[in-house]
VOPAGU-2260 file (C-alpha; in pm, 1 decimal, decimal comma):
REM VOPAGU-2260
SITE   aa  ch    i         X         Y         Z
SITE  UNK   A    0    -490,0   20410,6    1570,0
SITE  UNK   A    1    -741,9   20665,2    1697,7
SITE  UNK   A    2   -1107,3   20675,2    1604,6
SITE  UNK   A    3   -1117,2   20809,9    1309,2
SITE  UNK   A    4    -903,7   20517,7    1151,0
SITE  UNK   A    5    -556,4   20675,5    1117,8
SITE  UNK   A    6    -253,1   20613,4    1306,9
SITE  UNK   A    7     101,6   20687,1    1259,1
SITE  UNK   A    8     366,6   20516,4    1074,0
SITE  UNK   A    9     725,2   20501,4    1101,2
SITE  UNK   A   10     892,7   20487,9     729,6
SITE  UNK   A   11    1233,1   20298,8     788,3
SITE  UNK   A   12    1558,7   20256,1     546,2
SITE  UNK   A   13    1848,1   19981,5     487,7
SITE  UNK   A   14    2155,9   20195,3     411,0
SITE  UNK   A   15    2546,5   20268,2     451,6
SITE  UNK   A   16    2568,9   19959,8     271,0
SITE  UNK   A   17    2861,9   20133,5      91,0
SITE  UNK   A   18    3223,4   20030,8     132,1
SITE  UNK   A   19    3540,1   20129,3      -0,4
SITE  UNK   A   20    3561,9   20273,0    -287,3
SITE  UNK   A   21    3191,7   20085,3    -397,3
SITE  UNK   A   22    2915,5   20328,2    -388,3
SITE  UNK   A   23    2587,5   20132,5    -313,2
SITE  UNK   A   24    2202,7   20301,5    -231,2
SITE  UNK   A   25    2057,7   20623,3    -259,0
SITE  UNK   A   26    2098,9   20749,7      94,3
SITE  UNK   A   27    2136,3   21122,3      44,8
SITE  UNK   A   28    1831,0   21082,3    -172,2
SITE  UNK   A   29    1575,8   20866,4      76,2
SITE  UNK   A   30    1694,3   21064,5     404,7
SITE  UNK   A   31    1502,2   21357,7     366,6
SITE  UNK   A   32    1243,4   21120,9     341,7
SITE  UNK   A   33    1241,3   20849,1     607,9
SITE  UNK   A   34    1192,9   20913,6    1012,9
SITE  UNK   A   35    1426,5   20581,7    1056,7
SITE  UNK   A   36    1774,5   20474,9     946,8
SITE  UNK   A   37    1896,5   20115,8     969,4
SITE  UNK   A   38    2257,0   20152,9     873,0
SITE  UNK   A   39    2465,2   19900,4     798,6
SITE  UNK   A   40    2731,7   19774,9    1059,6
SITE  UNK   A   41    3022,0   19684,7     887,8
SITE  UNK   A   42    2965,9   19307,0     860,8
SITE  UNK   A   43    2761,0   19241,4     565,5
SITE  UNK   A   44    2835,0   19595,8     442,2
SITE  UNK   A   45    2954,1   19951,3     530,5
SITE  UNK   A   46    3288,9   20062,7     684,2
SITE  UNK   A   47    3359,5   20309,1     960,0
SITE  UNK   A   48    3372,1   20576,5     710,5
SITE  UNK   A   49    3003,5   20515,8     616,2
SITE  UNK   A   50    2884,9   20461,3     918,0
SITE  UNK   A   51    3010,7   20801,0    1029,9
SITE  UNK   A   52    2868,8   20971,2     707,3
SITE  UNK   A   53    2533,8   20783,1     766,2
SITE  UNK   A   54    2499,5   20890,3    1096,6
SITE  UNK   A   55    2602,6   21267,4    1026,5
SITE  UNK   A   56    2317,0   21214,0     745,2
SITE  UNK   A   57    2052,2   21119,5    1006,9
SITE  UNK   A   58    2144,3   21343,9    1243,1
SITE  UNK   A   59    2085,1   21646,4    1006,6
SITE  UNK   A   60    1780,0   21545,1     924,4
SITE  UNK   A   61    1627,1   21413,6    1257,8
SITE  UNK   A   62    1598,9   21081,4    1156,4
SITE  UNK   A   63    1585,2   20782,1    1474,0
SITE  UNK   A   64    1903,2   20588,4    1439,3
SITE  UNK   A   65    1907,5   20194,2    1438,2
SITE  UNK   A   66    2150,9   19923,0    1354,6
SITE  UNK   A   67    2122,9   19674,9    1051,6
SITE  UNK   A   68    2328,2   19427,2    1170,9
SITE  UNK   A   69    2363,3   19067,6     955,8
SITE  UNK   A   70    2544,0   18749,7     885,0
SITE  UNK   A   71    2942,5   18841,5     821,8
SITE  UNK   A   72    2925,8   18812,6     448,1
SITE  UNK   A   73    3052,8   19087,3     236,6
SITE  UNK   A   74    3061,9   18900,9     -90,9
SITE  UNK   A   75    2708,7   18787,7     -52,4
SITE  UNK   A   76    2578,1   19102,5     102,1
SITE  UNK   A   77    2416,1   18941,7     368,9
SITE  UNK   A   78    2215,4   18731,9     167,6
SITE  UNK   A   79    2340,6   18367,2     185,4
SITE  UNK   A   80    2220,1   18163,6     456,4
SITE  UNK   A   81    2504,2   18086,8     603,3
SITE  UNK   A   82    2495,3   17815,9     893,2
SITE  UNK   A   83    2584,4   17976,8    1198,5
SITE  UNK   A   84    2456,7   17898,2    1543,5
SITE  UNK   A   85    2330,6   18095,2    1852,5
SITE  UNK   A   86    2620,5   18163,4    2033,5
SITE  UNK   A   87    2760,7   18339,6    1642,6
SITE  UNK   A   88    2403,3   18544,2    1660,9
SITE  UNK   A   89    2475,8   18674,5    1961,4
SITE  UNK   A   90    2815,3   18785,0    1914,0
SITE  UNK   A   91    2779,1   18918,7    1606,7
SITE  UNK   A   92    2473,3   19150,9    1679,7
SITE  UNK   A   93    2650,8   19254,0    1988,9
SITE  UNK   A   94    2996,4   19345,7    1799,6
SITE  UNK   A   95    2818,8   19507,1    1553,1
SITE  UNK   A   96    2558,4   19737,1    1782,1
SITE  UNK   A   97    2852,8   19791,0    1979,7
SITE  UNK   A   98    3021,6   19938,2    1631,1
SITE  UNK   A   99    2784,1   20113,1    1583,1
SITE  UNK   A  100    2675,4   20321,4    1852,9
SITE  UNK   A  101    3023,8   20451,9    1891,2
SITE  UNK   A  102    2956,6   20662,1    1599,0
SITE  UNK   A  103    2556,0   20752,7    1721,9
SITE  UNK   A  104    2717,5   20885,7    2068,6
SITE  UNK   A  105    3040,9   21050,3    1913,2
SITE  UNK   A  106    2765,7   21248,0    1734,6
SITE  UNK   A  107    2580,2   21307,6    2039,5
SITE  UNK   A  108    2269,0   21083,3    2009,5
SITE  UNK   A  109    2117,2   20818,9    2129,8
SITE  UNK   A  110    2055,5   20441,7    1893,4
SITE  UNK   A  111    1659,5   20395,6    1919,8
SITE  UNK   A  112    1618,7   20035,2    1748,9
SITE  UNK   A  113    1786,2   19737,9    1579,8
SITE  UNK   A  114    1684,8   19559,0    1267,7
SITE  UNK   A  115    1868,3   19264,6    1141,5
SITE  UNK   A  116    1937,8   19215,8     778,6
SITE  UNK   A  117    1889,7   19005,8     465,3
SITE  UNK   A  118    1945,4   18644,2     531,4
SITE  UNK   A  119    2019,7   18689,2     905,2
SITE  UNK   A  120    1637,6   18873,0     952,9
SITE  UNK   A  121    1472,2   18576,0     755,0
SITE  UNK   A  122    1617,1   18317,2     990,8
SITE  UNK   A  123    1579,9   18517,1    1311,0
SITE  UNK   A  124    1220,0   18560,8    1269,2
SITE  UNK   A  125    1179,7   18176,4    1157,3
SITE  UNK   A  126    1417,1   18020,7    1389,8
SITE  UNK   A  127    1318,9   18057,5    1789,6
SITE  UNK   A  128    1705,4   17952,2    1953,4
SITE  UNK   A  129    1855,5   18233,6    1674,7
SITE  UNK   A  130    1612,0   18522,2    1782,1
SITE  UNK   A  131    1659,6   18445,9    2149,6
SITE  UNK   A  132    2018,2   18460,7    2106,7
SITE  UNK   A  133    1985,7   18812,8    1944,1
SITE  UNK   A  134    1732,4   18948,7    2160,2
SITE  UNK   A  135    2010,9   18835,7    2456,1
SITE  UNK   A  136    2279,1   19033,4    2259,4
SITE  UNK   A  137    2013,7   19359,6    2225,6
SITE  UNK   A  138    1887,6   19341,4    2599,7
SITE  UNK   A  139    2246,1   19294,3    2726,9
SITE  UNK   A  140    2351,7   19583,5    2545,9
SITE  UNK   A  141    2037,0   19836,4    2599,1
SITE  UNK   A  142    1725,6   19652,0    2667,2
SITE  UNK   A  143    1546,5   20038,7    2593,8
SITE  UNK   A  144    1658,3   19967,4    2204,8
SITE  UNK   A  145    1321,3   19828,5    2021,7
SITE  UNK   A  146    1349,8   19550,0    1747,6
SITE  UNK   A  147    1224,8   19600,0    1433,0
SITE  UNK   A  148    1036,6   19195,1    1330,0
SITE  UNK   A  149     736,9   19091,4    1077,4
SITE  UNK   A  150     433,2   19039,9    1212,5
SITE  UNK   A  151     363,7   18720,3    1428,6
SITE  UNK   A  152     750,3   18572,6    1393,7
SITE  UNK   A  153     979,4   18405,9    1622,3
SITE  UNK   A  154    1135,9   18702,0    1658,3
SITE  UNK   A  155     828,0   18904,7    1814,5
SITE  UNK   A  156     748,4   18616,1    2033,2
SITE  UNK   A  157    1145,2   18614,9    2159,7
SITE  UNK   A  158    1179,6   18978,5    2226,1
SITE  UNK   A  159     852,0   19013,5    2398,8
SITE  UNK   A  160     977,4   18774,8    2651,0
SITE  UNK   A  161    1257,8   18940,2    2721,5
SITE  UNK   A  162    1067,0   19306,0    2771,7
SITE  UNK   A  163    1206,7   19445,5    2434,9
SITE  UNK   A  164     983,8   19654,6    2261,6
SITE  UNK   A  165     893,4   19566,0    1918,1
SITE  UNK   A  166     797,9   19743,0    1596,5
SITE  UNK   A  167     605,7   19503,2    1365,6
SITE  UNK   A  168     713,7   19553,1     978,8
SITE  UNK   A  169     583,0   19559,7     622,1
SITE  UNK   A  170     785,5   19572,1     294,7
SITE  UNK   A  171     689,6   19849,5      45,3
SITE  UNK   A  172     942,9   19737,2    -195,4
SITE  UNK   A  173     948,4   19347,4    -195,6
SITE  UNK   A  174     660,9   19139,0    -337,9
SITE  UNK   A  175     438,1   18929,0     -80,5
SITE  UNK   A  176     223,0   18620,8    -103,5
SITE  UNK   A  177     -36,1   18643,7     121,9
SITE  UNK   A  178      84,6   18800,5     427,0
SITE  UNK   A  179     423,6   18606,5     349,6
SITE  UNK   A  180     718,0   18863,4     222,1
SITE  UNK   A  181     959,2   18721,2     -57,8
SITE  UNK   A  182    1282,0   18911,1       0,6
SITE  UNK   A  183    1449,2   18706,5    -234,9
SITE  UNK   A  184    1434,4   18641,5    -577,4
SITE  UNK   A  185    1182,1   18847,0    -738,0
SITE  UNK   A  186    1224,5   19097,3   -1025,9
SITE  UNK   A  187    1211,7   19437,1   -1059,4
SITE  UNK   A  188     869,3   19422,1   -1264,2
SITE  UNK   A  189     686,4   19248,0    -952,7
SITE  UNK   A  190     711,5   19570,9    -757,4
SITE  UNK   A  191     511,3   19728,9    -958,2
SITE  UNK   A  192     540,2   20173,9    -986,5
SITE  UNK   A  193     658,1   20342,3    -719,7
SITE  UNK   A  194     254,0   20508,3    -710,6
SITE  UNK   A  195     113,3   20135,5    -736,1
SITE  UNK   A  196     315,8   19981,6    -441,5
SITE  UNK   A  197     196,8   20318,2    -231,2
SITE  UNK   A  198    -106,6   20226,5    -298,5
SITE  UNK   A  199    -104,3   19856,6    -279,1
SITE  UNK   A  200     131,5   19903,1      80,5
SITE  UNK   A  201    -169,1   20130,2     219,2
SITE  UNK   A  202    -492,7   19902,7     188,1
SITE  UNK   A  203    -274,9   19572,2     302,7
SITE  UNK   A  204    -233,5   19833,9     632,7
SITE  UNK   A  205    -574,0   19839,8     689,5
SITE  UNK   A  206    -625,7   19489,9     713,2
SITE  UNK   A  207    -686,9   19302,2    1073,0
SITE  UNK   A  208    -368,8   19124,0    1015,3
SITE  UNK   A  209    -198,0   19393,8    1039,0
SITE  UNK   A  210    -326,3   19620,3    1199,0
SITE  UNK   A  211     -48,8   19680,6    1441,0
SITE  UNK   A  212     207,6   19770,1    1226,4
SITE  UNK   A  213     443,9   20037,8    1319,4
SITE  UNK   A  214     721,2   20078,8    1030,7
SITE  UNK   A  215     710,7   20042,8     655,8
SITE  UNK   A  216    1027,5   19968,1     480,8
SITE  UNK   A  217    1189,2   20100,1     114,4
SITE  UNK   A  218    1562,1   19976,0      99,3
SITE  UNK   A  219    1799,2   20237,3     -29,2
SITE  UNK   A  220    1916,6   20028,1    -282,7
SITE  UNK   A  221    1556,2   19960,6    -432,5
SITE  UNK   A  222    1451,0   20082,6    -806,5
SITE  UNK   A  223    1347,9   20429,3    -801,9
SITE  UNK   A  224    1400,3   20437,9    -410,6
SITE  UNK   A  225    1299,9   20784,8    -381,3
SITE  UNK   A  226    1038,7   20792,7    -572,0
SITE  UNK   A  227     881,8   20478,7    -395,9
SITE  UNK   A  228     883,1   20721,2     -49,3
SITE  UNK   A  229     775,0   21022,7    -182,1
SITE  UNK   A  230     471,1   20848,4    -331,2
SITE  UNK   A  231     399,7   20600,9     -14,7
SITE  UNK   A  232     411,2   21000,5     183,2
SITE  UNK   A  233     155,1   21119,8     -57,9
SITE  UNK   A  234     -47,1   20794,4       0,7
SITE  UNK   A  235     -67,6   20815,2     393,5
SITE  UNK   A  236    -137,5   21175,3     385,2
SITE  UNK   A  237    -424,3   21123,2     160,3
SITE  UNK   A  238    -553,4   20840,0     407,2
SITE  UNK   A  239    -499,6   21111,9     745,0
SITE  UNK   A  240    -223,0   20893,5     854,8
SITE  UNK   A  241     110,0   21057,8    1034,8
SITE  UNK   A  242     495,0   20953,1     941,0
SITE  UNK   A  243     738,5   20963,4    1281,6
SITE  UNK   A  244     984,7   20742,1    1428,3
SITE  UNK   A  245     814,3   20482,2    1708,0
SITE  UNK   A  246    1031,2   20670,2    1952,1
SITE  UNK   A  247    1283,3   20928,4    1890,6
SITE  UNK   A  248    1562,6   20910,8    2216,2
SITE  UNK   A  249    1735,1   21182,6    2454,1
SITE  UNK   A  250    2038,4   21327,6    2265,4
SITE  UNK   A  251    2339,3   21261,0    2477,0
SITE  UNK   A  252    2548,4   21556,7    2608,4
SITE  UNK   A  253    2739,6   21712,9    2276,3
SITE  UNK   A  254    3101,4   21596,7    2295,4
SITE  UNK   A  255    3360,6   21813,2    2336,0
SITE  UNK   A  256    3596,6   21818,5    1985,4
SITE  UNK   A  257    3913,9   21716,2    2045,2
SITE  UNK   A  258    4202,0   21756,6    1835,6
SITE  UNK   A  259    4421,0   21442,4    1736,9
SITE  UNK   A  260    4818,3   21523,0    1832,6
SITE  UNK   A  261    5108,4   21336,6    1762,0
SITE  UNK   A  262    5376,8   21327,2    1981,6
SITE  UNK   A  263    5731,0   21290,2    1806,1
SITE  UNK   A  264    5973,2   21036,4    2012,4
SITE  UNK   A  265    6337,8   21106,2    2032,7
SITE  UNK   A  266    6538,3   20816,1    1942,1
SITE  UNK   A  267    6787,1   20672,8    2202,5
């Protein structure tokens, strides 16, 4: 924040939760809109097909790449709090950034962040033994990769030790108590119009508490998703305030295209 009051703001996405033949979010519609992309890893949604697309999506319209990785649960969408330990954390952040950022360098750029998702980010920022376990998995895999975490959680505290940069979070599109974020069970009516929650997200940033806030968040799969950014835009501009990424990485080297052959055997 500079003296005048504003600062920049990073307006983050969950998407590629589509799988199969199940369409889910409006990602072609919130892209043009966002500066970040959490895209979904394959566990509690999203297929190598979508993560491809998503990433193609991104990459043609400059949004910073992360990956929304969460508890394997496809039927629940990530949502169940399942019982899983540190060790299962680890390994299935790991596998899943690892999944990931095959498609991000295939398409020449580099993954700038990781957030983790539905059930899986609730108990990482509660729990201090799961968030060290995935800020292991992050800083064994690129410890330049920031986290994305709520304000003042376990998860902040745990990446912080470890030297990972982290980008403190509020939730445009879920309703909050306090400075405590319900991101379950609420109803569509609690979030209000997309022009209301713009308004309500900017004056809860300019409060002490959180004041260092980096990213805002409107899931993909939200009512009205678009709407909801194109308001909270109008919003920030009116308040002086600029939208980028927190950091926006080297592209790699473009790969060379290479052709898939077949080689027909001869049979003996």
């Amino acid at each position: 924040m500079n003296a005048s009051g504003a600062r920049t703001v990073d307006l983050n996405c969950d998407l590629g939760e589509s799988f199969g033949v199940y369409r889910y979010g409006a990602d072609a519609e919130v892209m043009p809109l966002i500066t970040s992309a959490n895209v979904a890893c394959g566990a509690h949604a999203g297929d190598p097909r979508t993560m491809r697309e998503s990433v193609d999506l991104a990459v043609r319209h400059e949004v910073a790449i992360g990956a929304h990785v969460g508890l394997a649960d496809r039927e629940g969408f990530g949502r169940r709090a399942i019982a899983v330990g540190a060790q299962d954390v680890h390994d299935l952040t790991l596998a899943q950034v690892g999944s990931l950022d095959a498609f991000v360098r295939a398409a020449g750029q580099r993954m700038a962040h990781v957030k983790p998702h539905g059930a899986l980010y609730v108990m990482v920022n509660d729990r201090p033994d799961l968030a060290e376990a995935l800020c292991a998995a992050v800083a064994a895999f690129d410890p330049s990769l920031a986290l994305y975490a709520l304000p003042g959680s376990a998860l902040v505290r745990a990446a912080r030790a470890v030297g990972i940069d982290v980008v403190e979070e509020f939730f445009a599109d879920r309703p909050y108590e306090g400075n405590l974020v319900r991101m379950f069970g609420w109803r569509p009516d609690e979030l209000g119009t997309p022009a209301a929650a713009a308004e309500r997200t900017v004056q809860r940033l300019h409060e002490p508490a959180l004041a260092d806030v980096g990213t805002v968040c409107v899931h993909s799969d939200s009512p009205a998703a678009a709407d909801r950014l194109l308001a909270l835009r109008g919003h920030l501009a009116r308040v002086g305030w600029t939208v980028a990424p927190p950091r926006r990485p080297d592209r790699l080297p473009a790969p060379t295209p290479r052709l898939l052959t077949t080689t027909r055997g001869t049979s003996s």
